[in-house]
C-alpha positions in Angstrom: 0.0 0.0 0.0 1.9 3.6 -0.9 -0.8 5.5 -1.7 -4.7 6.3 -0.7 -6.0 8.0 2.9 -5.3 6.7 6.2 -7.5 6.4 9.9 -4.4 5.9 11.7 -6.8 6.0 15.0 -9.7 3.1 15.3 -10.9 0.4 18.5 -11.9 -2.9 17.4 -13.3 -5.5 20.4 -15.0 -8.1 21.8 -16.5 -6.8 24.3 -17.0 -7.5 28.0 -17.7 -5.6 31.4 -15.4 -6.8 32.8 -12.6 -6.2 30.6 -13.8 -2.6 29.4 -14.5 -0.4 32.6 -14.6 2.5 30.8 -17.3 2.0 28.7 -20.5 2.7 30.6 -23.8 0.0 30.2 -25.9 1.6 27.3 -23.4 4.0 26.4 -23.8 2.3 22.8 -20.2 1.1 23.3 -21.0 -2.0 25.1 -21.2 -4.6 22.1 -19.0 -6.0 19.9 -17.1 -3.9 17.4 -15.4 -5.4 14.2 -13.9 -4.1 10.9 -16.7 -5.1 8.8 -18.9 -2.9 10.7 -17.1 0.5 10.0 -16.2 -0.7 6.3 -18.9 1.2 4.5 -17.9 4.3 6.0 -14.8 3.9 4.6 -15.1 3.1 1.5 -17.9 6.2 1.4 -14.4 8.4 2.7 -11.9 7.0 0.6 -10.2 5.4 3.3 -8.0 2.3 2.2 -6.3 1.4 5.4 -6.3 1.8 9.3 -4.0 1.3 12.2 -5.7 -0.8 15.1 -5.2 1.1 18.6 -5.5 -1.1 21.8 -8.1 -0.6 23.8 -8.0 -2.6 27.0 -4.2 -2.7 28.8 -3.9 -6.1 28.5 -1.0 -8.3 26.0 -3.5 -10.7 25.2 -6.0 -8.1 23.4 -2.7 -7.1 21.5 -2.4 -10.4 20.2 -6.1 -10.3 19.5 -5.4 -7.4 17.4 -2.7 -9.0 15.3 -4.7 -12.0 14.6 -7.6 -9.8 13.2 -4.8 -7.8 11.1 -3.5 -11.0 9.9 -6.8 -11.6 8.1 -7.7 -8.0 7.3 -5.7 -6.3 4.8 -7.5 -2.7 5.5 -5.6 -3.3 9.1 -2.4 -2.2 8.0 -0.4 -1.7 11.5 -1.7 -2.2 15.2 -0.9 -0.4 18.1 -0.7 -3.0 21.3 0.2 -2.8 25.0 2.5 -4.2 26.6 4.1 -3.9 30.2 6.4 -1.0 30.3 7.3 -1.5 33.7 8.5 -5.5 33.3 11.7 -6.5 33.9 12.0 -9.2 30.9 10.3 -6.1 28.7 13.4 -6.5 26.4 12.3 -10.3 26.2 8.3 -9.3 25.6 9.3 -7.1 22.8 11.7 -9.6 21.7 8.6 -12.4 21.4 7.0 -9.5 19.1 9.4 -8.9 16.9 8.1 -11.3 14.1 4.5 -9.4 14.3 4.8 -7.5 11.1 1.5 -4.9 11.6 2.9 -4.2 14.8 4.1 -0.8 14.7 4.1 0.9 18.0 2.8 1.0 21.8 0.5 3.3 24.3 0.2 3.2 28.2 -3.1 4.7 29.4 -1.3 7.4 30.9 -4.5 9.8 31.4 -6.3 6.9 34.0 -3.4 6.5 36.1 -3.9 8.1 39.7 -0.7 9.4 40.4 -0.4 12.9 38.9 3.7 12.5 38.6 3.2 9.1 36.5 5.4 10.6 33.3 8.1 10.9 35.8 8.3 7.4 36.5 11.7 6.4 35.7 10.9 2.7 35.7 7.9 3.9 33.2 10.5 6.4 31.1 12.9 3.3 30.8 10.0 1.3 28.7 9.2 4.0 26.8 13.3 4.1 26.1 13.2 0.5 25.1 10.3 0.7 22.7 11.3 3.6 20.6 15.3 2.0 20.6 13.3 -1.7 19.3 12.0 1.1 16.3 8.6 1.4 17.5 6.2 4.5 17.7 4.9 5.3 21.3 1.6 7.0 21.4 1.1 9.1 24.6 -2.0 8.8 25.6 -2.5 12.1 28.5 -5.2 14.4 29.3 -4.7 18.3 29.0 -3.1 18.6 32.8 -0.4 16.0 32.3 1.0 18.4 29.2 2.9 20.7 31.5 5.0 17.2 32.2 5.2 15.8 28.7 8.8 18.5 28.0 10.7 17.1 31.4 9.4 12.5 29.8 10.6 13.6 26.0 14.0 15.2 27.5 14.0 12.0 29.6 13.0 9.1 26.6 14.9 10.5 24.1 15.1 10.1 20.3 12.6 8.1 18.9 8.9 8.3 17.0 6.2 9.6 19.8 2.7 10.7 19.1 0.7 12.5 21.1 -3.5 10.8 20.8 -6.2 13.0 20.5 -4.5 16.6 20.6 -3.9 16.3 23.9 -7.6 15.5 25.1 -8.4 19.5 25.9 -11.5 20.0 27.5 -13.8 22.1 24.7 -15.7 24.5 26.8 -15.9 27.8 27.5 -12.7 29.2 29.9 -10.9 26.0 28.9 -8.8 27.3 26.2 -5.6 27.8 28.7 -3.4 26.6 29.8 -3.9 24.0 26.8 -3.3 26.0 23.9 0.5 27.4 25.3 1.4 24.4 26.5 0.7 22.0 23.1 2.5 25.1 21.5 5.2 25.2 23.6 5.6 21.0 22.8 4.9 21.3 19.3 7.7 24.1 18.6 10.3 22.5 20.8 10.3 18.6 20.0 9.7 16.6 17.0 6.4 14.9 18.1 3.4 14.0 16.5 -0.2 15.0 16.9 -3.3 13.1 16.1 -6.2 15.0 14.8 -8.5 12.4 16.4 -10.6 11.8 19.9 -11.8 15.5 20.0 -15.9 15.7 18.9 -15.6 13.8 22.6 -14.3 16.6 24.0 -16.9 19.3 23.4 -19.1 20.1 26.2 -22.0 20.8 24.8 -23.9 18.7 22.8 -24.5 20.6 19.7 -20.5 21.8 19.8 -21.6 25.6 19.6 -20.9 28.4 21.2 -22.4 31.7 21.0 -21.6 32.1 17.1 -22.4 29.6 14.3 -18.8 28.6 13.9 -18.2 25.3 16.2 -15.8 25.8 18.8 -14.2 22.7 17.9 -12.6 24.0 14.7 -11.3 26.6 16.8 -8.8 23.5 18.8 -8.4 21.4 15.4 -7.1 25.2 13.6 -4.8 25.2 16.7 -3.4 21.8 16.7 -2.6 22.5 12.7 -0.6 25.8 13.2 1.7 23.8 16.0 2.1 20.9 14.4 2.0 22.1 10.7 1.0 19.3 7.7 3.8 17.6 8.3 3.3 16.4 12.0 -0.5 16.1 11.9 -2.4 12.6 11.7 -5.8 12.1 10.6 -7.6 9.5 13.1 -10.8 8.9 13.6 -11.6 7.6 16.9 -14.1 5.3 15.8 -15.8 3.9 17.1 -15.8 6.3 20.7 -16.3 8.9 18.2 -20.2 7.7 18.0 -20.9 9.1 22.0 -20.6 12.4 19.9 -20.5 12.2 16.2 -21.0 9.9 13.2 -17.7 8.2 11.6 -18.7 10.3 8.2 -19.0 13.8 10.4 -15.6 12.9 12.0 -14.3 12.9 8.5 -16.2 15.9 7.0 -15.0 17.8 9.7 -11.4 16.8 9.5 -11.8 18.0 5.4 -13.2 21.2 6.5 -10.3 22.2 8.6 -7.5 21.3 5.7 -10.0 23.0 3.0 -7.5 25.9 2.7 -4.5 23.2 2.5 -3.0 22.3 -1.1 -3.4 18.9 -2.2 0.3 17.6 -1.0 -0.2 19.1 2.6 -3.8 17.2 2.5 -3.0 14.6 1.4 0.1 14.3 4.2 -2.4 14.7 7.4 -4.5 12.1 5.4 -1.9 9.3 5.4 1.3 10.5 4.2 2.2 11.1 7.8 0.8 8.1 9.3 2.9 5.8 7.0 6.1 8.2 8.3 5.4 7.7 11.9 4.1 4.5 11.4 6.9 3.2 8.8 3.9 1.8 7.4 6.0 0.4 4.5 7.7 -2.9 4.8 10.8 -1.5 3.7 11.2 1.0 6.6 10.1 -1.0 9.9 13.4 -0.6 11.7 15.0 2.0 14.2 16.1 4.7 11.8 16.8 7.7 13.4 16.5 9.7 10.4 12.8 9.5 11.1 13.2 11.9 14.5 14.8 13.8 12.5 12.7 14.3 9.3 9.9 15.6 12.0 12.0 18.2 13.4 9.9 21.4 14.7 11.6 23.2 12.2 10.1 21.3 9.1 7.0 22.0 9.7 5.2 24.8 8.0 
């Protein structure tokens, strides 16, 4: 696959209570959720491929994940969990190394209860190992943990990080700071990425207006595209959490209406071209390159 639009953010499970805390009964997110039943949407966006992003912290459900991108080819990398904080994590990775759609990591960061977590050193020592094995770490925080995220990239080093879901800024009124000068302040000094993805969950209110006709939420996605440029910003849809607030087909609309000013290259980069860079979504570049950190360097980006 080297061409066509990416969702480089989608959940796929089987779902259980048990294993899925977070989704509340009758939320609409409490049943089963496969490929085939986002497909349509898809093909209706133009969408040819998507990266599977764990769900539940747990390595089985990331081995789940690679047996349902074995037999999908729209699956075209995965996203897993796996125990940051083991000692034997250089073995863990190690029995992973064959996976082939495996292309990076995430810690539920935002749901842990100690407020100093990304200063973990045992925690910042995973992260280390992941990015040296040539995976992508997605950092998964909510809008307070930013002010830490400077002090854990100094600490991980080089390496292919992406932050999920711009951050996860509340959208409401008074909630624009400290957000806004603190993703700046990341965006202009390291060479992260930043998924346009996860943020119709954010808005407050229901119809995602204010007191104009313009919906705040633009307002944060307009934001995240000035820090980040088109060459650090992934399209992701969220799907299917996305639904609490918004169809998959509004996600994308809205995602088009924010690059409608963009030229076709700088599109068409947010819309997959980055994803396969972060990603190494090609066969050919799925190893620890360190020419990708610096590709992405603040000063690239537009």
């Amino acid at each position: 696959m080297t061409s066509g639009d990416i969702d480089a953010h989608q959940h796929f499970w089987a779902y259980r209570p048990a294993d899925f805390p977070w989704i509340g009964k009758g939320s609409g997110l409490d049943r089963d959720f496969a490929p085939q039943d986002v497909r349509d949407d898809l093909s209706a966006c133009g969408i040819v491929g998507t990266v599977a992003v764990e769900a539940r912290q747990s390595e089985a459900e990331t081995r789940r994940l690679l047996d349902l991108a074995a037999d999908d080819d729209g699956i075209v990398g995965v996203v897993g969990w796996v125990d940051l904080m083991a000692s034997d994590l250089a073995d863990r990775l190690e029995a992973l190394a064959c996976e082939p759609k495996l292309v990076g990591f995430r810690h539920h960061v935002q749901d842990e209860p100690d407020p100093d977590f990304l200063r973990n050193p045992v925690f910042r020592r995973g992260v280390r190992q992941v990015l040296e094995a040539g995976y992508a770490y997605d950092l998964l925080i909510h809008a307070a943990q930013l002010a830490e995220v400077p002090a854990f990239l100094d600490a991980v080093g080089p390496g292919t990080l992406i932050i999920d879901h711009g951050a996860k800024p509340l959208i409401a009124p008074d909630a624009w700071e400290p957000w806004a000068s603190l993703i700046a302040q990341v965006a202009s000094t390291y060479p992260v990425f930043c998924k346009l993805s996860g943020l119709v969950t954010q808005v407050q209110r229901r119809d995602g207006r204010s007191d104009g006709n313009e919906p705040p939420i633009l307002r944060y996605m307009e934001h995240l595209l000035r820090c980040f440029g088109p060459t650090r910003l992934i399209y992701g849809s969220d799907w299917p959490v996305c639904n609490l607030a918004a169809s998959y087909r509004e996600v994308h609309a809205l995602a088009l209406r924010l690059m409608e000013p963009l030229d076709r290259g700088d599109r068409d980069a947010i819309m997959g071209g980055n994803a396969r860079r972060a990603y190494r979504l090609e066969p050919a570049s799925r190893h620890n390159d360190p020419s990708i950190y610096r590709e992405t360097a603040p000063g690239g980006a537009s």
